[in-house]
C-alpha positions in Angstrom: 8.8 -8.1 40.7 9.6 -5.2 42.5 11.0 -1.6 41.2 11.6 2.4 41.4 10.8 5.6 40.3 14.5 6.8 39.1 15.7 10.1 36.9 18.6 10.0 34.7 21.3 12.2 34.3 20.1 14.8 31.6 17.2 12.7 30.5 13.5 14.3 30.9 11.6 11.5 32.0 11.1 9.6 34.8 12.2 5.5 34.8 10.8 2.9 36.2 13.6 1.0 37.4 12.8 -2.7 37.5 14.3 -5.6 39.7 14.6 -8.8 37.5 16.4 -11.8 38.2 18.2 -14.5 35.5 18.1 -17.9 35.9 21.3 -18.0 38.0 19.2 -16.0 40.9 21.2 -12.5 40.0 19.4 -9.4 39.7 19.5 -7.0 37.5 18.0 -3.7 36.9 16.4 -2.8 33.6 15.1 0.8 33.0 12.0 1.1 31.3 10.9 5.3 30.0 7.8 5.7 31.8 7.0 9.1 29.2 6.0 11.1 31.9 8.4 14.5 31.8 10.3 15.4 35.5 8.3 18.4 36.4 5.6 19.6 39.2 3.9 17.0 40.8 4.8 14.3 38.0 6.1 12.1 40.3 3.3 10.7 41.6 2.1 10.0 38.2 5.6 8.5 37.2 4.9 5.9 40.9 1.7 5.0 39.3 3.2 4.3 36.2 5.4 2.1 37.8 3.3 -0.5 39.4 1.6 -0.1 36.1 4.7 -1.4 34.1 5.1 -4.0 37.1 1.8 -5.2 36.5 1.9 -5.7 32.7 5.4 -7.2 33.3 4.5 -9.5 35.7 0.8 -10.7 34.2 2.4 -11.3 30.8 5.7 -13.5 32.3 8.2 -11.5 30.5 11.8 -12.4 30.1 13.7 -9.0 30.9 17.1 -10.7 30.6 16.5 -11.6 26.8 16.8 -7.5 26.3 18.2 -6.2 23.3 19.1 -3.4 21.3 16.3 -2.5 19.5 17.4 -2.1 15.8 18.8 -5.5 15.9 15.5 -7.1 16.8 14.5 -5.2 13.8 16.8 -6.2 11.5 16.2 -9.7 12.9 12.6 -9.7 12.6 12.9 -8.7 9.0 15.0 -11.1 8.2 12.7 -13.3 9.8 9.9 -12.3 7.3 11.7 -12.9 4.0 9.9 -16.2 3.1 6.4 -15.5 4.5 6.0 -11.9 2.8 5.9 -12.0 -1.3 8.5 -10.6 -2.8 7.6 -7.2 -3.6 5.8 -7.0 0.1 9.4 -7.9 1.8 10.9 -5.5 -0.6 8.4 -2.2 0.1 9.2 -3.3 4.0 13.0 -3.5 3.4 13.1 0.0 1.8 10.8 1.5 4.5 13.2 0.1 7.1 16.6 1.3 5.5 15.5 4.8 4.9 13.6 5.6 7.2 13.4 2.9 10.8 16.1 1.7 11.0 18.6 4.9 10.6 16.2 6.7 13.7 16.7 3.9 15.9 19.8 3.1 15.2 21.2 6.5 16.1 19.5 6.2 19.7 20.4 2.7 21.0 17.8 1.8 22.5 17.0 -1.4 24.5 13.8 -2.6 23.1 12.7 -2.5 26.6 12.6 1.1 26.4 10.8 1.2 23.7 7.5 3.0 25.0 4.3 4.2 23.7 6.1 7.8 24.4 9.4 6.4 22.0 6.9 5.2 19.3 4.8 8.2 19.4 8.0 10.7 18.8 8.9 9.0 16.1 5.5 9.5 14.5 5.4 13.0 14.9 9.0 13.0 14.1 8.5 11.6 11.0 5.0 13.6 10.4 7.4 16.8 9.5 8.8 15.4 6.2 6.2 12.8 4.7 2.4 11.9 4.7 0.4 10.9 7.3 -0.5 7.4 4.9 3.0 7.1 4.5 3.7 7.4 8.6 1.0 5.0 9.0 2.5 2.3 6.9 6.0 2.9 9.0 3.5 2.5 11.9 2.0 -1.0 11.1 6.0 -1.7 10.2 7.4 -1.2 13.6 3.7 -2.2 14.9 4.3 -6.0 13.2 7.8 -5.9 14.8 6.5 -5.1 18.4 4.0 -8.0 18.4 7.1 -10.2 17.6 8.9 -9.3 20.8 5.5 -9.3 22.6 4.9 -13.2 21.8 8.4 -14.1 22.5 8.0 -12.9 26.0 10.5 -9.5 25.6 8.2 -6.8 26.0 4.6 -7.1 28.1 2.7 -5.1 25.6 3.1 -3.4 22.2 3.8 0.1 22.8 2.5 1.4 19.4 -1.2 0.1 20.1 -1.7 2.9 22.9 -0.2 6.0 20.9 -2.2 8.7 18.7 -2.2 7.3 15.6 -2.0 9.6 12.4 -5.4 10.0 10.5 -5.7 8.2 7.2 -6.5 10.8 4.7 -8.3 9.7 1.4 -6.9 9.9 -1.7 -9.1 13.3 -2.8 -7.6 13.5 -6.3 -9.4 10.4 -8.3 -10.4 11.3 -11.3 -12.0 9.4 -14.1 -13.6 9.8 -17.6 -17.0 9.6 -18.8 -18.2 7.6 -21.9 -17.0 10.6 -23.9 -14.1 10.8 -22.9 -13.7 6.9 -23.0 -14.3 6.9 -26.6 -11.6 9.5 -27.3 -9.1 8.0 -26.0 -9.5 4.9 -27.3 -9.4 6.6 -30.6 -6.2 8.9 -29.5 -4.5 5.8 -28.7 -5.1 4.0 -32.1 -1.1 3.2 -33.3 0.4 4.7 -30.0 2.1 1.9 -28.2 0.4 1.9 -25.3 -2.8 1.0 -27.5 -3.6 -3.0 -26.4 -2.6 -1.6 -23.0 -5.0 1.0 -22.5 -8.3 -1.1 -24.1 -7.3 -3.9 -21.9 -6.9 -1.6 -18.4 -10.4 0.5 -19.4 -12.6 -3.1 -20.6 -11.3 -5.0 -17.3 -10.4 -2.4 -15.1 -6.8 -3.6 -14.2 -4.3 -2.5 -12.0 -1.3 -1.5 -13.6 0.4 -4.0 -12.4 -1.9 -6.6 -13.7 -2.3 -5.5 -17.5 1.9 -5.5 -17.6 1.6 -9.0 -16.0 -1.0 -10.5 -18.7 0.6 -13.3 -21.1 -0.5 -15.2 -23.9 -0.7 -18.3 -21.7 -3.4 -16.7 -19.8 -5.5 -16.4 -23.5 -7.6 -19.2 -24.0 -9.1 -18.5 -27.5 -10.8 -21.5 -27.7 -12.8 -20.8 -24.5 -12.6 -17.3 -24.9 -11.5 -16.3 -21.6 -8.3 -14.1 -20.3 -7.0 -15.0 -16.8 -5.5 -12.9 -14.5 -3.2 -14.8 -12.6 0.6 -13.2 -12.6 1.4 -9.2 -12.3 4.6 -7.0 -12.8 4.9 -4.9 -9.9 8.6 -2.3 -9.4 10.0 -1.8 -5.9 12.3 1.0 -6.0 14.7 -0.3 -8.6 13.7 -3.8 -8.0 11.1 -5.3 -11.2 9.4 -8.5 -9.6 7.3 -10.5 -12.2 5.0 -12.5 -9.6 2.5 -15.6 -10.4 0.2 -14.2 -7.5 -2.0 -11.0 -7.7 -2.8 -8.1 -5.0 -5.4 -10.8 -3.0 -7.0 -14.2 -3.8 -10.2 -12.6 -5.5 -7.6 -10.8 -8.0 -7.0 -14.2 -9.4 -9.7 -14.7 -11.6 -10.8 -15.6 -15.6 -12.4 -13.0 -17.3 -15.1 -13.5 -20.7 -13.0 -12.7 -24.0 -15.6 -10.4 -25.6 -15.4 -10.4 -29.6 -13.9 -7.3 -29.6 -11.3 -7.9 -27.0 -10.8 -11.3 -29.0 -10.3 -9.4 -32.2 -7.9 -6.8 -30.7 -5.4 -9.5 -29.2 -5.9 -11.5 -32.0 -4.3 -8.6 -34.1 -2.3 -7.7 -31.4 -0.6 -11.6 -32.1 -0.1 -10.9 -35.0 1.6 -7.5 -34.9 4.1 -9.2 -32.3 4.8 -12.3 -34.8 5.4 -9.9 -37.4 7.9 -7.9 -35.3 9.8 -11.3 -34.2 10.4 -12.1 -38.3 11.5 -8.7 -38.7 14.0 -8.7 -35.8 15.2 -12.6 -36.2 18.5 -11.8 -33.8 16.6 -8.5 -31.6 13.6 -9.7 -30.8 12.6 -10.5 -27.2 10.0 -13.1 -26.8 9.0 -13.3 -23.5 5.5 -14.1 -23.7 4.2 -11.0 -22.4 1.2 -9.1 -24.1 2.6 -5.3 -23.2 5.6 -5.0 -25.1 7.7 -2.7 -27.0 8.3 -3.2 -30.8 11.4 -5.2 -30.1 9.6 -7.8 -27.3 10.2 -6.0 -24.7 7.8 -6.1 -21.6 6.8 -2.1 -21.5 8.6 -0.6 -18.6 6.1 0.6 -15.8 7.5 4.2 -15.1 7.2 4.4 -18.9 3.3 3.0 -19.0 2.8 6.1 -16.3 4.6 8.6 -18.5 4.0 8.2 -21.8 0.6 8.2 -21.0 0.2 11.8 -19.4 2.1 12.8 -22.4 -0.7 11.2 -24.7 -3.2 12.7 -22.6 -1.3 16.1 -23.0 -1.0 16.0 -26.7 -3.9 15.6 -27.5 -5.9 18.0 -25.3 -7.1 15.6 -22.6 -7.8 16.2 -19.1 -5.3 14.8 -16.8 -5.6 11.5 -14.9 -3.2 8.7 -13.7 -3.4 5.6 -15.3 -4.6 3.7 -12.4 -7.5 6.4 -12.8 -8.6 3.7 -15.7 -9.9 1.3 -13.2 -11.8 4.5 -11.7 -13.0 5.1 -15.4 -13.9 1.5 -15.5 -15.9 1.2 -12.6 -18.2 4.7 -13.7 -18.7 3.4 -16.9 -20.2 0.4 -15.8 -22.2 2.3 -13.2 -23.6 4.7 -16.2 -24.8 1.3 -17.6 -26.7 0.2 -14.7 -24.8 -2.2 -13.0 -25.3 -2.3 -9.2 -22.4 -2.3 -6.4 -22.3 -6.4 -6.6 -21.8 -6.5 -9.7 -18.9 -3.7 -9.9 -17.2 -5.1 -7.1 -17.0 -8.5 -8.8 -15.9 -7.3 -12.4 -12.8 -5.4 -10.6 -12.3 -7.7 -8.1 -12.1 -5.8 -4.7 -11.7 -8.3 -1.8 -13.8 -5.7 0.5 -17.1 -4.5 -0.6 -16.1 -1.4 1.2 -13.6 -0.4 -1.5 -16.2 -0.4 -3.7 -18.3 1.6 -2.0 -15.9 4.2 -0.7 -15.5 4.4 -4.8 -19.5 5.2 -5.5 -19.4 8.1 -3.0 -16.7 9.3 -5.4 -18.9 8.6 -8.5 -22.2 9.2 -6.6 -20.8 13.1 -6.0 -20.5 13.5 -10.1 -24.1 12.1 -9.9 -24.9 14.8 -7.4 -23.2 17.6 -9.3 -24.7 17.1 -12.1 -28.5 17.4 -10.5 -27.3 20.1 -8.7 -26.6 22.2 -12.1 -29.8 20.9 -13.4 -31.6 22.2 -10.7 -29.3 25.6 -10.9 -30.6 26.4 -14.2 -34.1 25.5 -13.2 -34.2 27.4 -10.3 -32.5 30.7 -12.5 -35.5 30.7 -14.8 -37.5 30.7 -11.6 -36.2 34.1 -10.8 -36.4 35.2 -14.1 -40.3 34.9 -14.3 
């Protein structure tokens, strides 16, 4: 393969200008951005570049004349993933595309041969003005996914979006969680409210949202006394998916009915049997455990806000409910379970989720000695 170093009309860059030939013997040219801006003594950079691109080109056997425009080989490849993505996966991915990727790229028209690392990287900091760097990085590993599509289909030599400068990940600073004090009173401001059976069950087992919405009665084994988790109720924009698989395969998993979890859902049953004879022709019996007086499954939006308001009326400090599998996780700690033993009751795939979780509870540890040493060391001065 042989090519150029090439400007373009109004363009900033210079392009490497590519010979390729089809399978009838006729060439044709395809220009690839090299990212390096027409200035100075750039174009010796720009030549090297070039046999660069050659290289890559040549090494990986691409076909050049399978080039196309770039948002339809996204569109494609999402398509593509529909039936090897769950639901609510394909559907986070769709919305990411139709908002945000595909209306940028679409606007530019550009071959996905010109996609470059310099391409890729502009939209990153593009995109950096108006949302989170997390939230850039999940577009990232989007378009990244996409890339390595065209790369093993012999269209592109090499993913452009593995040699940019990636965002940094910045951890989630605002967990919060409640100590056995605060445990108690909440269980006891929740008495009667009807996010009652939800709130025990999320606090005792340390579920995800998503997972305590998903628990039904077929997953209560009375006689064995256990409680499986095995389906969860997860929304995608305005899209409620009610899936029989859970966030990863150690998620799926039978939890011990304790006597007073037993008892609870036991009157729980009860309540809902007496709200089906009271509402013959309203009531809807779907099975689920979460539900509204009438049957229906508790709506999540709702779960998260009528629970800051219960934490607001009656004087409690402010967390999110998924700060309940944080609570969950401290409480076991103050009981002397060890990182194994937490990482199995709330089922984190990767041990290092759990531990990136005790720094978080080891820094109330620390806070707490460095007080008592505080006050020590002010009676020192005292003396």
């Amino acid at each position: 393969m042989t090519g150029s170093i090439l400007t373009k009309n109004g363009r900033k860059n210079y392009y490497a200008v590519l010979n390729v030939y089809d399978s009838n013997g006729k060439r044709q040219r395809k220009w690839v951005d090299t990212g390096i801006a027409v200035k100075g003594n750039n174009k010796r950079l720009a030549n090297l570049e070039l046999h660069r691109i050659i290289a890559d080109y040549s090494e990986s056997r691409v076909d050049l004349t399978k080039d196309s425009n770039f948002a339809d080989f996204l569109v494609a490849w999402l398509e593509s993933m529909r039936f090897s993505l769950a639901s609510t996966t394909y559907d986070s991915y769709k919305m990411t595309f139709r908002i945000h990727i595909l209306p940028y790229f679409e606007k530019r028209k550009l071959k996905i041969t010109n996609v470059t690392p310099a391409v890729v990287q502009k939209y990153v900091n593009d995109k950096l003005k108006e949302l989170s760097p997390n939230t850039v990085r999940k577009h990232l590993a989007n378009i990244s996914k996409c890339l390595d599509s065209a790369v093993k289909q012999n269209i592109i030599a090499f993913n452009p979006a593995d040699r940019i400068e990636k965002p940094k990940e910045i951890k989630y600073k605002g967990a919060k969680h409640y100590n056995e004090r605060q445990i108690e009173q909440l269980l006891e401001c929740a008495k009667g409210d009807p996010l009652e059976i939800t709130i025990l069950l999320s606090l005792f087992y340390g579920l995800r949202r998503s997972e305590v919405l998903g628990l039904r009665w077929d997953a209560v084994d009375f006689e064995s006394r256990t409680i499986a988790i095995k389906h969860t109720v997860v929304k995608v924009g305005n899209v409620l998916h009610k899936n029989d698989r859970t966030k990863n395969d150690s998620s799926y998993t039978a939890f011990p009915m304790s006597e007073k979890i037993e008892m609870e859902l036991q009157r729980w049953k009860k309540h809902q049997i007496e709200m089906k004879t009271l509402q013959p022709n309203d009531y809807e019996d779907n099975g689920y455990i979460c539900t509204k007086a009438n049957g229906q499954l508790l709506a999540t939006d709702f779960v998260s806000q009528h629970f800051a308001w219960l934490l607001k009326k009656n004087g409690m400090p402010h967390i999110r409910f998924h700060d309940l599998r944080h609570s969950s996780a401290s409480y076991l700690k103050s009981l002397g379970f060890d990182l194994k033993d937490i990482q199995v009751w709330l089922r984190h795939k990767d041990i290092q989720t759990t531990m990136n979780l005790y720094t978080h509870l080891d820094m109330e540890a620390k806070s707490n000695i460095a007080n008592s040493l505080d006050i020590k060391f002010q009676s020192f001065s005292k003396v």
